[in-house]
C-alpha positions, 0 to 999 in steps of 0.5 A: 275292655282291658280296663274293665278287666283290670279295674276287677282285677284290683277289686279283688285284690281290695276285698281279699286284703281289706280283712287285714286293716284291723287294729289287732295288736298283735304282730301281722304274720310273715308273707311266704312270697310262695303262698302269696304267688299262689293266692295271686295266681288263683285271682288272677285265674278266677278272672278269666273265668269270670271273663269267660262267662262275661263274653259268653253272656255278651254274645247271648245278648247279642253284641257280637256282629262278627267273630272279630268282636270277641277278639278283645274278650278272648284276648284278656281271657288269655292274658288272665290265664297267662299271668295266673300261670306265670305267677304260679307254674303249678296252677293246672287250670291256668296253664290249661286257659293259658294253652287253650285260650293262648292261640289268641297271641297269634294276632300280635304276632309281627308276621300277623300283624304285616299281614293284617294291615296288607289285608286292609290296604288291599281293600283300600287299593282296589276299588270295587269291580276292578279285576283285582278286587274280584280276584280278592273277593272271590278267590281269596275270600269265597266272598264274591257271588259273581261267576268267574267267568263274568265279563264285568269282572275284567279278566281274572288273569290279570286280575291275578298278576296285579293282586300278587305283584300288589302283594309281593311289593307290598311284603317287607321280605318281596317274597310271597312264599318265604313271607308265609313260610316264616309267618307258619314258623313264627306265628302258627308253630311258635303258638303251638309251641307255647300252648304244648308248653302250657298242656305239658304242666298240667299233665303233673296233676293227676287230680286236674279237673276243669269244669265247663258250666253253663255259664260259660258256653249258654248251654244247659249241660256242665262238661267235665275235662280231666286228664284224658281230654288233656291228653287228647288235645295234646296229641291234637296240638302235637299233629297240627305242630308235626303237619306244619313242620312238614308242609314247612320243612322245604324252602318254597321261596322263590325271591321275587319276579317282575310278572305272575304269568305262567311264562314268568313262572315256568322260567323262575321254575327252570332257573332253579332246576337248572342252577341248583337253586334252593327251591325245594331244598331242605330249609334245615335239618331238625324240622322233620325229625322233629316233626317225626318225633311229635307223631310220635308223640301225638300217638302216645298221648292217644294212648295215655288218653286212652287208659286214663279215660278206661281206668276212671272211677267217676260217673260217666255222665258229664265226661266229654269223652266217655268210657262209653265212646272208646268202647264204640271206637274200638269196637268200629276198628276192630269191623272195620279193619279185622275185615278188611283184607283189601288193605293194600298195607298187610301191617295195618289189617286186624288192628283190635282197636285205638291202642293198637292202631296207634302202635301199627302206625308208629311202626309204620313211622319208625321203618319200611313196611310193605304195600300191595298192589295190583299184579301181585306186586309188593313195594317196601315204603320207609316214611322215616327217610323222609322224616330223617332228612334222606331227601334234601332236595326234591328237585333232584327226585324229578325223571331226567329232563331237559327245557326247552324255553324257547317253545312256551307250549312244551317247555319241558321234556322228558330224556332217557340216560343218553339224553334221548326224548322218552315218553317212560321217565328215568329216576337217577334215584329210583328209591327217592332218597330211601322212601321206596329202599330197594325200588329200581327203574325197572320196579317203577316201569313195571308199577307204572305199566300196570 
């Protein structure tokens, strides 16, 4: 397929530059290396379009068996776009491919690719029926029609212990959890990084117009993309970027362990809690703010969506999102939430519509706020504490405890300040690092009994 896609890549070049084999005598212009750039990058860009079409028709005719069989169009659809763009910065539409098409450099990701080939040998480890081809099937994959229960199935426990030692031994870090961890770093954020890149540029033009035709989704209507859809995705890719810098900002590595029984597990658990070992430590400290400023960010662009999409002049008709579509959704915030007085957070009642919701939730991101509940009780949350690294440790939030090893049916339990068993957990932190700032032991009982 790459093939093809070069061979038409040169063709153009030869049919563009076939009008200069002339015996004209006059001197040939001077290239501008610039304009050249340019011209090369518009070819190049014009090829991916013509990609696109090219597998939108493959899978009308029906050569697709799986969604893995258009993994080669839709990667030389990105490397069109990416080229187009490298050759010409300025090209909107190419870095427009570039980001959306982009995605598809996740599967030459080394992480990705370590993953993939653990995938194929563990289809080749275990045969069929075993217990850990069924635990992979079912669990795993949601591909098993045979009930968890089945005793042709062997015991699902064990099945489970043999798959993730398979796994751990089988990962070149031995850690299951550190290995997805820098798989979301390097592939999933390092992705969105460059696709954020791309999108960036094309926020420039003003005039950015990306048509979808029917040629290219086998559908009858034409769709327009101008500025407001790229904002709008934009602030998608910068949410997805900020809830994966999230779940990823504390290390869940646990190094490796000779069983996954639940006695291995709990032991590992109260290894780490006892030795302050770095299970759910904070891994660095720029992710969550980063991570604060880009639903921050995400926000604005909602906003910049928003009054570019009111503020349009054209017709309407082909829009993928129309002036017609915000005024529903303002209108439906406006019911909803002017009503809606049982609104425990009092900050985000009577919002008036899109813009106006995203500017209460950027308050609620940047300071404390207050939430209601039952018994007349009002506690004061600050999310940006978590967001500015206030908690560098979770294991330091947990109530006060002891382990008991020794009796695998209650291996922990709570204690009071002097050491005392207790059924009421005491918080050496009752504000959890400043997420509840002014929150004492006595507010959470009282929340707790209510």
């Amino acid at each position: 397929m790459r093939r093809i896609f070069g061979s038409l890549i040169v063709l153009i070049f030869l049919l563009q530059f076939t009008g200069c084999l002339d015996s004209s005598t006059e001197p040939d212009p001077v290239d501008d290396p610039e304009d050249n750039s340019k011209q090369e990058s518009e070819l190049l860009t014009a090829s991916a379009d013509s990609a696109l079409i090219a597998m939108v028709n493959a899978g009308n005719v029906g050569e697709f068996d799986s969604p893995d069989d258009m993994l080669p169009y839709a990667q030389d659809i990105a490397m069109l776009y990416k080229d187009a763009a490298a050759k010409d910065p300025s090209n909107s539409r190419a870095n427009f491919g570039a980001a959306i098409f982009g995605f598809q450099s996740i599967l030459d990701d080394p992480a990705m690719v370590e993953l993939q080939d653990l995938i194929t040998s563990m289809e080749e480890e275990f045969p069929d029926g075993s217990a850990p081809k069924y635990v992979n099937s079912y669990f795993l994959g949601g591909l098993s029609k045979k009930a968890p229960d089945d005793p042709d199935m062997g015991d699902p426990l064990e099945g489970i212990n043999t798959l993730m030692l398979f796994i751990q031994n089988s990962l070149s870090t031995n850690d299951i959890l550190e290995f997805i961890q820098d798989l979301i770093d390097s592939a999933l954020i390092g992705q969105l990084n460059e696709s954020i890149s791309y999108m960036n540029k094309v926020h420039a033009d003003n005039d950015f117009v990306f048509l979808i035709t029917p040629e290219m989704t086998g559908e009858i209507e034409t769709y327009e993309i101008d500025l407001g859809e790229v904002y709008m995705f934009s602030a998608m890719m910068r949410a997805m970027r900020a809830n994966l810098k999230i779940m990823n900002a504390y290390q869940l590595s646990y190094g490796s362990i000779e069983d996954f029984d639940s006695e291995a597990l709990i032991e590992m658990i109260a290894d780490q809690d006892t030795n302050n070992g770095s299970f759910l430590t904070l891994r660095d400290n720029t992710t969550l703010p980063s991570a604060e400023q880009d639903l921050i960010d995400a926000l604005t662009m909602i906003e910049n969506a928003v009054d570019y999409i009111k503020t349009e002049t054209d017709n309407q008709d082909n829009d993928l999102i129309k002036q017609g579509d915000l005024m529903e959704a303002d209108s439906e915030i406006s019911i909803d939430m002017g009503q809606d007085e049982d609104n425990p957070i009092p900050l985000m009642r009577n919002a008036t519509g899109i813009t106006d919701l995203s500017s209460k939730i950027k308050t609620l991101l940047s300071g404390p706020f207050d939430v209601e509940f039952p018994g007349a009780i009002t506690v004061s949350f600050d999310i940006s504490a978590l967001l500015d690294n206030g908690i560098t440790d979770i294991k330091s939030l947990l109530p006060l405890h002891e382990w008991n090893l020794d009796d695998m049916d209650d291996p922990i339990y709570l204690v009071d300040s002097q050491g005392n068993r207790t059924q009421m957990p005491t918080f050496p932190d009752p504000t959890f690092g400043g997420l509840l700032p002014g929150m004492t032991q006595q507010g959470i009982e009282d929340l707790m009994i209510e």
